[in-house]
C-alpha positions as CSV (number, residue, x, y, z in Angstrom):
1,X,99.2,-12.5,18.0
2,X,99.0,-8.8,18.7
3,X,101.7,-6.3,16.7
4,X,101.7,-2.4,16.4
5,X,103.5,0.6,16.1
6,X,103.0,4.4,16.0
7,X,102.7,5.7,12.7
8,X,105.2,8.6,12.6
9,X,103.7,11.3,10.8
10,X,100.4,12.1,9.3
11,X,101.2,11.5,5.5
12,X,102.7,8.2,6.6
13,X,99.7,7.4,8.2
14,X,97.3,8.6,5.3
15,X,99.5,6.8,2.8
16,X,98.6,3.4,5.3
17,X,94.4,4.7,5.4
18,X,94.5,4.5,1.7
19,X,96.9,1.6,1.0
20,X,94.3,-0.9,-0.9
21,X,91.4,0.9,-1.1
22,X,90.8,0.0,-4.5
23,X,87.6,-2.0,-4.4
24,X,86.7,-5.0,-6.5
25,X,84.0,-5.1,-9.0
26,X,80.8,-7.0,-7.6
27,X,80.9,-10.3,-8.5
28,X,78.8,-10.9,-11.2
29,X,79.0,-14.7,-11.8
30,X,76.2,-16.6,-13.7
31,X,73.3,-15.6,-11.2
32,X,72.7,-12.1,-12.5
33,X,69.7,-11.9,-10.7
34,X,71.4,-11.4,-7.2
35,X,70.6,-7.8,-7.6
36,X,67.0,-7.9,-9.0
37,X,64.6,-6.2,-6.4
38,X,62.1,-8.5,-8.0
39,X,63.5,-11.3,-6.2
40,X,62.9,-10.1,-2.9
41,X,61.5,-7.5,-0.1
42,X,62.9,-4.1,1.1
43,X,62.0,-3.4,5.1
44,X,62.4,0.3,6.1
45,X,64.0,0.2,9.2
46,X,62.9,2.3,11.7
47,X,64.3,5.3,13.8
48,X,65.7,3.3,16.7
49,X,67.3,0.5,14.1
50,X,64.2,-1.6,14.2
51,X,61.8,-3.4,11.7
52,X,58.2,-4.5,11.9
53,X,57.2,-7.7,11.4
54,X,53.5,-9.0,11.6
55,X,52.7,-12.1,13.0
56,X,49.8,-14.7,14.2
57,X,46.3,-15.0,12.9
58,X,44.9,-12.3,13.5
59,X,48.1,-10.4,12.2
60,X,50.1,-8.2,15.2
61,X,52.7,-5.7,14.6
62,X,55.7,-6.6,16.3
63,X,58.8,-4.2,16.6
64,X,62.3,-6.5,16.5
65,X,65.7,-5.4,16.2
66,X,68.2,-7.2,13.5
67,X,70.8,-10.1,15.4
68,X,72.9,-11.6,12.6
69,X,74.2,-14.3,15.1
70,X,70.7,-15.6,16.4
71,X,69.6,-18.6,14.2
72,X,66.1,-17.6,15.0
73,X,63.3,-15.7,16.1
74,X,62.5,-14.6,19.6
75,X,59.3,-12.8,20.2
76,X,58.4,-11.4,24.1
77,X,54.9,-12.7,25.0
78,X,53.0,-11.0,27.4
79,X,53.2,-13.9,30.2
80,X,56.9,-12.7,30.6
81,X,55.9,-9.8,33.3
82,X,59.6,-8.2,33.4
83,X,61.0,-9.0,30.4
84,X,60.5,-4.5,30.2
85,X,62.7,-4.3,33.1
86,X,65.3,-7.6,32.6
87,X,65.8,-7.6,28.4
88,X,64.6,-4.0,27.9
89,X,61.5,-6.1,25.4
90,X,58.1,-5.5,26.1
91,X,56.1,-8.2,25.4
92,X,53.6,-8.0,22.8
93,X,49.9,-9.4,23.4
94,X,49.0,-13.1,24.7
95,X,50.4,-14.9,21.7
96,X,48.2,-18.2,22.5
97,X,45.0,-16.2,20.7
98,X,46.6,-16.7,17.1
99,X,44.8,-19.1,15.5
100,X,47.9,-20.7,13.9
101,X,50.0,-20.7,16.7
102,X,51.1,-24.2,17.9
103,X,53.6,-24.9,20.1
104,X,56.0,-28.1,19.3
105,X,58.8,-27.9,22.4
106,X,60.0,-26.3,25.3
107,X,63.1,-24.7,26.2
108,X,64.2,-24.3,30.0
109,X,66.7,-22.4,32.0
110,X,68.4,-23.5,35.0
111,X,67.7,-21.5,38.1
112,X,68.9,-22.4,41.5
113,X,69.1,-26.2,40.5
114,X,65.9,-26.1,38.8
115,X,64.7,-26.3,35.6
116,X,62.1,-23.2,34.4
117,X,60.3,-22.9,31.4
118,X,61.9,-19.8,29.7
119,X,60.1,-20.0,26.3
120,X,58.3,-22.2,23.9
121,X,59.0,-22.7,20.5
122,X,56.0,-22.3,18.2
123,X,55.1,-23.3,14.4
124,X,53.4,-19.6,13.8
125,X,52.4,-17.5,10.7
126,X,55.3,-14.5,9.9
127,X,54.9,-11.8,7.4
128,X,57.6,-9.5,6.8
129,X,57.7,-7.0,3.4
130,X,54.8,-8.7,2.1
131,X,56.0,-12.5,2.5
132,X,53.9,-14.6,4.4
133,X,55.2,-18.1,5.7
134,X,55.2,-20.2,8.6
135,X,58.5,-20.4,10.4
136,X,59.7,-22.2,13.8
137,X,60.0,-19.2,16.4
138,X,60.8,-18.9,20.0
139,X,58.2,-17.5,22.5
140,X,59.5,-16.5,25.4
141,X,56.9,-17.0,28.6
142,X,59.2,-16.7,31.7
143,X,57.0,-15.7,34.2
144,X,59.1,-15.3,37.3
145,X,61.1,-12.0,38.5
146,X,64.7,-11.9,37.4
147,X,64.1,-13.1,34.1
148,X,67.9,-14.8,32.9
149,X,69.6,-14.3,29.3
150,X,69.9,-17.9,28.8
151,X,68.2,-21.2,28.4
152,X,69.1,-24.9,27.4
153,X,67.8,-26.8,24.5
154,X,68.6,-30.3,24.4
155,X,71.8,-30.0,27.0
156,X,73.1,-26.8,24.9
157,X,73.3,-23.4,26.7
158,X,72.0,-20.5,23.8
159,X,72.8,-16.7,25.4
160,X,70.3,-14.4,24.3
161,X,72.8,-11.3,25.1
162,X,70.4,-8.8,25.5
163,X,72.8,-6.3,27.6
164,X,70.4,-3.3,28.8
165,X,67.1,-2.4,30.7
166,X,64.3,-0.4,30.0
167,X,66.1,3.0,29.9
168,X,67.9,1.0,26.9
169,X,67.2,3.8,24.1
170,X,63.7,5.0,25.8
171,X,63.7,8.3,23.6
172,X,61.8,4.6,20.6
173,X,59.3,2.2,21.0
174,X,60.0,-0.5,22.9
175,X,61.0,-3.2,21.3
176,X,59.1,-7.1,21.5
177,X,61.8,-9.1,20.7
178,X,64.7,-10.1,18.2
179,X,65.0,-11.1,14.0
180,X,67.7,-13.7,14.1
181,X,69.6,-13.5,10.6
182,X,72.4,-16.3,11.6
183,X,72.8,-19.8,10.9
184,X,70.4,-22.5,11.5
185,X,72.2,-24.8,14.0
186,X,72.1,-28.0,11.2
187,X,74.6,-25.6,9.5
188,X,77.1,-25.8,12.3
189,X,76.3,-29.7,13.0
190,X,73.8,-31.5,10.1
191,X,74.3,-34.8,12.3
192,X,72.6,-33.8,15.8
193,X,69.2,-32.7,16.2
194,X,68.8,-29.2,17.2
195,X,65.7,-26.8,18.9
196,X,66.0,-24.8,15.6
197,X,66.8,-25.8,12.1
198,X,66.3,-24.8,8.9
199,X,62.4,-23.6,10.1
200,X,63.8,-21.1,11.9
201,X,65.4,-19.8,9.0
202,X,64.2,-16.3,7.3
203,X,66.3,-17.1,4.4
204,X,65.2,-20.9,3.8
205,X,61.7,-20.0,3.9
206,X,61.0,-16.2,2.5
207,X,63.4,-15.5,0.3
208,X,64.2,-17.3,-3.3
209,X,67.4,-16.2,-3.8
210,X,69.3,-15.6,-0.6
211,X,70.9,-12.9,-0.1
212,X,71.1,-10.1,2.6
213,X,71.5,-6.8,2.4
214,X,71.7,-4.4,5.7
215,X,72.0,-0.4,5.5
216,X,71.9,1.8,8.3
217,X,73.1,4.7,6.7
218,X,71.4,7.8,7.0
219,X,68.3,8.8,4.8
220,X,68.3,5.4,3.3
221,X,67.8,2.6,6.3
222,X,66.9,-0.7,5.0
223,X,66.7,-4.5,5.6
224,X,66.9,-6.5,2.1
225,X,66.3,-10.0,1.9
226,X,66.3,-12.1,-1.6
227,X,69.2,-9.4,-3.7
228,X,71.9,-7.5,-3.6
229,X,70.3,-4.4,-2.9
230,X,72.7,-1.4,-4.5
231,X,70.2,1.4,-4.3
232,X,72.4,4.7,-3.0
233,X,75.6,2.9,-3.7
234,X,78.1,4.8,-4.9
235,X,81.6,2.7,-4.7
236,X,81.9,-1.1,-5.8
237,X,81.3,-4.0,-3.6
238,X,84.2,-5.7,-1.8
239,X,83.7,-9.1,-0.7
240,X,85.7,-10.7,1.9
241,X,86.7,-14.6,2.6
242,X,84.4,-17.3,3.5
243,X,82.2,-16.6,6.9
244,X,82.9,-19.7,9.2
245,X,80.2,-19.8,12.2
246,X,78.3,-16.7,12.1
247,X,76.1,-14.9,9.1
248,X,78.1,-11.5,8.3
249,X,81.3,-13.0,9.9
250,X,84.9,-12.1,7.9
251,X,88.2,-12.2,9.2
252,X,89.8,-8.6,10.6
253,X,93.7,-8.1,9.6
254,X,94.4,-4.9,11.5
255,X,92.9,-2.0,13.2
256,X,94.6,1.7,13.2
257,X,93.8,3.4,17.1
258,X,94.9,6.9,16.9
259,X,97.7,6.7,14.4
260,X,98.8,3.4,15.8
261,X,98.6,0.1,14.0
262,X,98.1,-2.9,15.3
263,X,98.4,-6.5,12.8
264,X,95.5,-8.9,13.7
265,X,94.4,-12.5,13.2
266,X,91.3,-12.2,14.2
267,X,87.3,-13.0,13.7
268,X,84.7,-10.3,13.5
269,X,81.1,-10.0,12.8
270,X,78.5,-6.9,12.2
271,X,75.4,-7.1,13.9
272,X,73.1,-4.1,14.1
273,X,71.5,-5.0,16.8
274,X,74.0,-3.2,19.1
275,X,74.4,0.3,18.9
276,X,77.5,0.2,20.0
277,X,81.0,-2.1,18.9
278,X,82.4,-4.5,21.2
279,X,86.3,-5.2,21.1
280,X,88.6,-6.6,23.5
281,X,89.4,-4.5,26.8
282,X,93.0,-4.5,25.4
283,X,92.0,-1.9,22.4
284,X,89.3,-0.6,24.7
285,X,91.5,1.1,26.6
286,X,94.1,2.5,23.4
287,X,90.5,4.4,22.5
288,X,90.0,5.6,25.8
289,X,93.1,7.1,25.5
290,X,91.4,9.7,23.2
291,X,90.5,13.3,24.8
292,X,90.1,15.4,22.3
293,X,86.2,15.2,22.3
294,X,85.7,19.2,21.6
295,X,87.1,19.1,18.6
296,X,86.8,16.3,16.4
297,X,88.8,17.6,13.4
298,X,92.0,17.0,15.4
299,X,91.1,13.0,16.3
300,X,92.0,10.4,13.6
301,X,89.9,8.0,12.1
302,X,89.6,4.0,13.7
303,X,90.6,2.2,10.5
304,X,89.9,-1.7,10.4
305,X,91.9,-3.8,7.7
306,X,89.3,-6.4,6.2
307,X,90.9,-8.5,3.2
308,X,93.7,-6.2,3.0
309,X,91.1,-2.8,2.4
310,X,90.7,-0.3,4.9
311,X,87.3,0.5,6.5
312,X,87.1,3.7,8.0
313,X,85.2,5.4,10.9
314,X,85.6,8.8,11.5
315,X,85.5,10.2,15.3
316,X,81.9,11.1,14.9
317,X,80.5,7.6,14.9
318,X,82.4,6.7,17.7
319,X,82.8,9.6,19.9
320,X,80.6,11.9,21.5
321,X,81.6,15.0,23.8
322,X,80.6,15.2,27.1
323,X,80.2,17.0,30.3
324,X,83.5,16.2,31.2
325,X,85.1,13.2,29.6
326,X,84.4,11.9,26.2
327,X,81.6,9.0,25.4
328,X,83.1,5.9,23.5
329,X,80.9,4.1,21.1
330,X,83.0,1.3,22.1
331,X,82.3,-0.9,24.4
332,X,84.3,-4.2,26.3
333,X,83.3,-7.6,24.6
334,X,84.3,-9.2,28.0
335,X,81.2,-10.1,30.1
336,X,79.1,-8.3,27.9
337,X,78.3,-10.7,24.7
338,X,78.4,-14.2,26.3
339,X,77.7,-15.5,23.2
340,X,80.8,-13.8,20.8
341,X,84.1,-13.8,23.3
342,X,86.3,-14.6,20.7
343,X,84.5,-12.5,17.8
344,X,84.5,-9.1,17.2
345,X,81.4,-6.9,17.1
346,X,80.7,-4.2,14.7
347,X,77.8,-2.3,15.6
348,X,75.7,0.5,14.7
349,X,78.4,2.9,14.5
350,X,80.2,0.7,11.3
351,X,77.3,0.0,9.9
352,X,76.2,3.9,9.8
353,X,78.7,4.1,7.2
354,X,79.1,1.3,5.3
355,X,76.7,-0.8,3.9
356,X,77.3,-5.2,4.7
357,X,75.9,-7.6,1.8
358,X,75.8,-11.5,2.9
359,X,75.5,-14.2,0.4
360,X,74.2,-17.6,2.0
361,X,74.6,-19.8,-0.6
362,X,78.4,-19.2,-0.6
363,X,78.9,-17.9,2.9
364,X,80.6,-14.6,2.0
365,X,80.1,-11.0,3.2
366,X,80.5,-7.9,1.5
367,X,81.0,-3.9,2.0
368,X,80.1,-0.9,0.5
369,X,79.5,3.2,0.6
């Protein structure tokens, strides 16, 4: 159910921007330690929104980008000839020479009537900020020309979603493959054997305490696994309602498109593995409506209502001028993430300002500036 209407004037709609902004305290129930630095590992992340991670024996560095809705680990391999041109990931060196590599399954995709290999997954050695352990990965080895964004374990179709080509973002390194934050699939279903459990899992095997933390803000760009990482921080956390399916998922009341608002019921999730946001085509095209690229004093802030707070972006993160139209930091959801049609995605853009905290243990996600 979709509602709006024009704000009518300017104080009206500033009163709206700052109705509820008052944030909560941060939670500070019996585990004080949530926000000890000592419990876990800071990861710079990287011009480009990317971290390094090492892995195999003999340790290789391999550049991943962030996905809070993968369950696990995908990591190019060199065997997968135009995976540059297909998923815009080069893949790294001939994992098979790691000593502790070892691969336990196979995953397939479904071509023509036939059933490929697209990857395997592998029991292999993982160090990221410091933390060595042995984690349940996916290896992708397709070998073929038209590589596809999808493959089947055990009768169930997983979308990889990797949208762009080898231009994607060619000004940074390329990029080998993807560091899945999301839910191991025995959270969704603890009675049917999965491709990926809890081995896939960063959280389950790296981190003591677990907790996320993910900034993307200028000057202080970070991964945080293991605390509540509040370095830079300058307002209180505000924690939202219980995440269902995804890691980072909360529930979106309303957004505010150029003064108008519009009352929501809907899921959303951030992910900073996109650079852009993806909403519905609907409130696509109420952005598109926007012209005023030349001068971005005049153009009004998105606003997005999460647990009754507004979340602002101003018209810098998601509108750039150009040579003669504007360019959206927006994008369509539809036929773009195969894998979130009914969820809203947050991208780089929201995350450039505010900061996203996500506690496992009790499936909750929080913002701050």
């Amino acid at each position: 159910m979709i509602s709006n209407h024009k704000l009518s004037s300017k104080a009206e709609c500033m009163k709206k921007f700052d109705n509820g902004n008052k944030q909560t305290k941060p939670i500070k129930d019996s585990n004080l330690n949530m926000y000890s630095e000592s419990n876990g590992v800071v990861i710079p992340i990287k011009d480009g929104n990317y971290v390094e991670i090492s892995v195999g024996t003999p340790q290789k560095i391999v550049r991943v980008k962030i996905d809070t809705q993968q369950p696990f680990t995908w990591i190019v391999d060199k065997r997968c000839r135009f995976c540059f041109f297909y998923l815009g990931m080069s893949g790294m060196s001939n994992t098979t020479g790691s000593k502790s590599y070892k691969v336990s399954d196979v995953a397939v995709s479904e071509i023509v009537g036939k059933s490929i290999p697209f990857g395997l997954k592998v029991n292999e050695m993982l160090e990221i900020g410091g933390r060595k352990s042995t984690v349940d990965l996916m290896n992708v080895v397709y070998r073929d020309i038209d590589v596809p964004k999808s493959f089947y374990i055990e009768n169930q179709k997983v979308h990889i979603d990797v949208l762009d080509s080898f231009l994607w973002e060619f000004n940074f390194p390329a990029f080998n493959g993807v560091l899945g934050l999301g839910y191991p699939y025995t959270e969704e279903d603890p009675s049917e054997k999965r491709f990926f459990s809890k081995g896939t899992s960063l959280m389950y095997n790296m981190a003591i305490n677990k907790y996320v933390t993910i900034d993307l803000r200028d000057g202080s760009k970070s991964l945080s696994l293991g605390f509540v990482n509040l370095k830079n921080i300058s307002s209180d956390i505000s924690w939202t309602t219980k995440a269902r399916k995804n890691t980072f998922e909360f529930k979106l009341d309303y957004i505010i498109i150029n003064n108008v608002y519009f009352k929501l019921n809907v899921l959303a999730v951030v992910n900073p593995r996109y650079k852009n946001s993806y909403i519905p085509e609907f409130f696509l095209d109420k952005i598109k409506l926007i012209q005023k690229c030349r001068d971005l004093s005049v153009v009004p802030p998105i606003v997005f209502g999460i647990n009754n707070k507004n979340f602002t972006i101003g018209p810098e993160l998601y509108l750039k001028p150009g040579v003669v139209s504007c360019t959206y930091l927006f994008d369509k959801i539809e036929g773009n993430i195969l894998n979130s049609q009914k969820t809203w995605i947050l991208g780089q853009n929201f995350l450039g300002k505010y900061v996203a905290f996500f506690d496992f243990e009790n499936k909750k996600v929080g913002f701050a500036n």
